[in-house]
C-alpha positions as CSV (number, residue, x, y, z in Angstrom):
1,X,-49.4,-47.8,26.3
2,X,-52.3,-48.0,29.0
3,X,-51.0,-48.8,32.5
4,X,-53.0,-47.2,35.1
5,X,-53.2,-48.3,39.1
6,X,-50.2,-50.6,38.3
7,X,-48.0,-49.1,41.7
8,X,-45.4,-47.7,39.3
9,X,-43.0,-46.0,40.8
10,X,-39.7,-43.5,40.1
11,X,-39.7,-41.0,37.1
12,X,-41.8,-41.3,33.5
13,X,-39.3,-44.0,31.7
14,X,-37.5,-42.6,28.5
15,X,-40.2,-43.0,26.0
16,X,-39.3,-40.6,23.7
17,X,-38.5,-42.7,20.5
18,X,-41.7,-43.8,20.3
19,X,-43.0,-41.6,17.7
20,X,-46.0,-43.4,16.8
21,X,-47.3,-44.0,20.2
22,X,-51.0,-43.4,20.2
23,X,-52.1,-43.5,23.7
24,X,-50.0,-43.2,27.0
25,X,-52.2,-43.6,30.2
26,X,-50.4,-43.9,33.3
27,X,-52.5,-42.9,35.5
28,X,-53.1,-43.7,39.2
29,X,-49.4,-44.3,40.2
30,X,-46.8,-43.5,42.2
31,X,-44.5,-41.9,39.4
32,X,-42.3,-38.8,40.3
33,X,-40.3,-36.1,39.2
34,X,-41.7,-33.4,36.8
35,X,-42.7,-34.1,33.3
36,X,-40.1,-34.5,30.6
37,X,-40.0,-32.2,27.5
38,X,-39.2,-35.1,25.4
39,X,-43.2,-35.4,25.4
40,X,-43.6,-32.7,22.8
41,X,-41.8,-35.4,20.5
42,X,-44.7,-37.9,20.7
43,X,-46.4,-36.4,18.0
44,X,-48.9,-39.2,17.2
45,X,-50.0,-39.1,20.8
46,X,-53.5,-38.8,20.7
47,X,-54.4,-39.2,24.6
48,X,-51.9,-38.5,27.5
49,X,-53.3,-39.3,31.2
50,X,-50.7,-38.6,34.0
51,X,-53.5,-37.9,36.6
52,X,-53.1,-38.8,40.2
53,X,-49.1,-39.3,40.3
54,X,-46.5,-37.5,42.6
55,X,-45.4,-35.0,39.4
56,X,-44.0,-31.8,40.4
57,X,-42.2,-28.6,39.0
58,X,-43.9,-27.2,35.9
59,X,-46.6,-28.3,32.5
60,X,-43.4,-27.9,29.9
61,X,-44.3,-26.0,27.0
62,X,-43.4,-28.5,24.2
63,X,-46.8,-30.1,24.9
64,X,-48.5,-27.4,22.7
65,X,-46.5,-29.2,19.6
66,X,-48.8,-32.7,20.1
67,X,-51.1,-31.2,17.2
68,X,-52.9,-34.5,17.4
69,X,-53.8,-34.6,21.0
70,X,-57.4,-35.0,21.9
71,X,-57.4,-35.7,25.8
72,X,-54.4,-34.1,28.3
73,X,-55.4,-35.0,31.9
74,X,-52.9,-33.9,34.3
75,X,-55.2,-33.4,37.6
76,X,-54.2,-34.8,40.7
77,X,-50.8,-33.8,40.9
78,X,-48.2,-31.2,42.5
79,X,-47.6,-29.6,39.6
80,X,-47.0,-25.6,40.2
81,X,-46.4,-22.9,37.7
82,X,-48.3,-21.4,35.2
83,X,-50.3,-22.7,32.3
84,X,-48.4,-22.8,29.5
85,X,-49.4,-20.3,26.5
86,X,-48.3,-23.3,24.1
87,X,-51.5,-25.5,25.5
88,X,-53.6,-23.3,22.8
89,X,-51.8,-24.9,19.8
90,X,-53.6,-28.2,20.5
91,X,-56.5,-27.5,18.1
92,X,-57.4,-31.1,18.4
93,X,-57.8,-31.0,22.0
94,X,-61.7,-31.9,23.1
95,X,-60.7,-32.6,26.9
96,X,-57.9,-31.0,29.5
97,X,-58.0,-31.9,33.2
98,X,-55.9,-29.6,35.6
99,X,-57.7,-30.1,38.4
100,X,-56.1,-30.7,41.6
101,X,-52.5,-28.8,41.6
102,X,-50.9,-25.8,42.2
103,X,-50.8,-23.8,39.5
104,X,-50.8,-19.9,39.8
105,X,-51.6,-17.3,37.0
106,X,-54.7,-16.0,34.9
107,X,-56.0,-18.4,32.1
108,X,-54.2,-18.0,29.3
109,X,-55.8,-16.6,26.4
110,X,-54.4,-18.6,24.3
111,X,-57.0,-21.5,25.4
112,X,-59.5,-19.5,23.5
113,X,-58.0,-21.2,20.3
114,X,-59.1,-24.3,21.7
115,X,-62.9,-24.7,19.4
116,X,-62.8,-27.9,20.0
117,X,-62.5,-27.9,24.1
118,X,-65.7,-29.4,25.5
119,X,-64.1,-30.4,28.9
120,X,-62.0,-28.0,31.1
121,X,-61.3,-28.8,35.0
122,X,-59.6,-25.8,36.6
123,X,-60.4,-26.7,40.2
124,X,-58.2,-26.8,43.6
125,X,-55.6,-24.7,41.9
126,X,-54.4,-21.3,42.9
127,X,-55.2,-19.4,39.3
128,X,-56.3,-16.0,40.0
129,X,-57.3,-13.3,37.2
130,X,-60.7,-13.1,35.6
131,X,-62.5,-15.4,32.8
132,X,-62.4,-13.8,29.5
133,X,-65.0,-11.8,28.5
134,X,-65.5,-13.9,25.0
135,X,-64.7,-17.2,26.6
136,X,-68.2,-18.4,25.1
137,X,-67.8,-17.1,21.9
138,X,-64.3,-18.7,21.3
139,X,-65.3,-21.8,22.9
140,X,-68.4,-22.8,21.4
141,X,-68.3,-26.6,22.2
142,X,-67.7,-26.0,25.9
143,X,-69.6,-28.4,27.7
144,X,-68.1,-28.9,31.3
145,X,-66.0,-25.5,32.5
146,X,-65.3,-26.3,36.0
147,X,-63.1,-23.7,38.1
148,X,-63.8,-24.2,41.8
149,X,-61.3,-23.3,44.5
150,X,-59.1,-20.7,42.8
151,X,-58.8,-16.7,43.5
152,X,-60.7,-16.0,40.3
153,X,-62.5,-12.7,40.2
154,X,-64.9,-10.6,38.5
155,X,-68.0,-12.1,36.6
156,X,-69.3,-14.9,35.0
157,X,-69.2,-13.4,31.1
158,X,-72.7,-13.3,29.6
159,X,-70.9,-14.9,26.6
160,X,-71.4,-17.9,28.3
161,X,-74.5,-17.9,26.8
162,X,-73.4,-18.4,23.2
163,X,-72.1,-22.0,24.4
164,X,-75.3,-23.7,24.1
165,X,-73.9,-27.0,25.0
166,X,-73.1,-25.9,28.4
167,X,-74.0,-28.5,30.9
168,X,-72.1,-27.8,34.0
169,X,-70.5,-24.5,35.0
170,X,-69.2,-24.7,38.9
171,X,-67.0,-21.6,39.9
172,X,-67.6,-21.9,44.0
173,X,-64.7,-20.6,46.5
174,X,-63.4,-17.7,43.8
175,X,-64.2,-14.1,44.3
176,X,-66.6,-13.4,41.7
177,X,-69.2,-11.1,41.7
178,X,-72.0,-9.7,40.0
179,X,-75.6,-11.7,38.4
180,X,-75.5,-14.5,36.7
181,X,-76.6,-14.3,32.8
182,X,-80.0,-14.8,32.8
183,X,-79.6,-17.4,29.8
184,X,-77.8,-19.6,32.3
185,X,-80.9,-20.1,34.6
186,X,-81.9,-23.8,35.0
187,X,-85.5,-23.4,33.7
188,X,-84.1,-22.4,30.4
189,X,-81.2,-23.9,29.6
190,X,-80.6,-27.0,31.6
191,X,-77.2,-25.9,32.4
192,X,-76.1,-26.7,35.9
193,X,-75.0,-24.2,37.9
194,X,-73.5,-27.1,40.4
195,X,-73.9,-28.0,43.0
196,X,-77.0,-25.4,43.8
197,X,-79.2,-26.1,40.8
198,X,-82.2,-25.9,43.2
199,X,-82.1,-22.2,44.3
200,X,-83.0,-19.0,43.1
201,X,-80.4,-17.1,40.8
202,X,-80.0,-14.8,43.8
203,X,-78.5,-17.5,46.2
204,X,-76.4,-18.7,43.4
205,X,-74.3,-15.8,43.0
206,X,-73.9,-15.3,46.7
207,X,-72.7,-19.1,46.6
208,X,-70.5,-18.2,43.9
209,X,-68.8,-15.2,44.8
210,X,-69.0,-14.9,48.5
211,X,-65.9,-17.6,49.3
């Protein structure tokens, strides 16, 4: 079911006999309300988009039971809370947008168990706490970690550097502090440190963890 920037309005309708629904993308309308548990019962769902709707009150935990879920983009919402723990049972899960809400807490470790992440948007949120030290260990496939605008703190883990498909790592307007791993530096990985790819390493972290 695909119906994005269709002016819907009122709460998510009562979907949740439809256990063999594959897609639900319903984005880019005017829906309200907070997201039902009755999701968690979708469990063919392979792609949920409820980006840029009026949703408030908190991610409920019964998502983490949609073991087939590839793509969970909530961003653009009011949504307030923490991250559920239960997000790291979605081994499937390759992309999860948050972006844009006002959630509060550390990042759960339980997103470690995610191998299969390669897209994480964090930004315009309120998450404080600071990025596991294994982060690019556990998340190998990491290709796009983006965390602006939070109250993160500490550093950037040099394990970072065991995600070799990193392609864009922005973490402006936190607290960090510290160098950046020298196996993130443009000339020899490619990895951009966005949006200030064209500076030394030294302005970079002072870009990073001066906001």
């Amino acid at each position: 079911m695909s119906i994005p920037t269709a002016k819907l309005t009122g709460s998510l309708p009562p979907l949740q006999n439809l256990s063999s629904l594959l897609v639900l993308e319903l984005g880019a309308n005017s829906i309200k309300g907070s997201i039902p548990a009755w999701l968690g019962n979708l469990s063919s769902l392979v792609f949920l988009s409820l980006q840029q709707n009026g949703l408030t009150g908190r991610i409920p935990e019964s998502l983490g039971s949609l073991q087939v879920l590839t793509n969970l983009d909530l961003s653009q919402n009011n949504l307030s809370g923490q991250i559920p723990h239960s997000l790291g049972y979605l081994g499937a899960l390759m992309t999860l947008r948050l972006d844009y809400n006002k959630l509060e807490g550390s990042f759960p470790p339980s997103l470690l168990n995610l191998s299969a992440l390669e897209d994480i948007g964090l930004q315009s949120n309120r998450l404080s706490g600071s990025f596991p030290l294994d982060i690019g260990n556990k998340l190998p496939n990491i290709q796009t970690f983006v965390a602006d605008i939070n109250q993160f703190h500490g550093k950037i883990p040099p394990s970072m550097c065991n995600a070799s498909g990193l392609q864009i790592l922005q973490a402006v307007y936190n607290s960090l502090s510290g160098e950046i791993p020298n196996c993130l530096e443009l000339d020899k990985t490619g990895c951009r440190l966005w949006p200030f790819q064209k500076i030394s390493s030294k302005q970079q972290m002072m870009l990073i963890g001066a906001f």
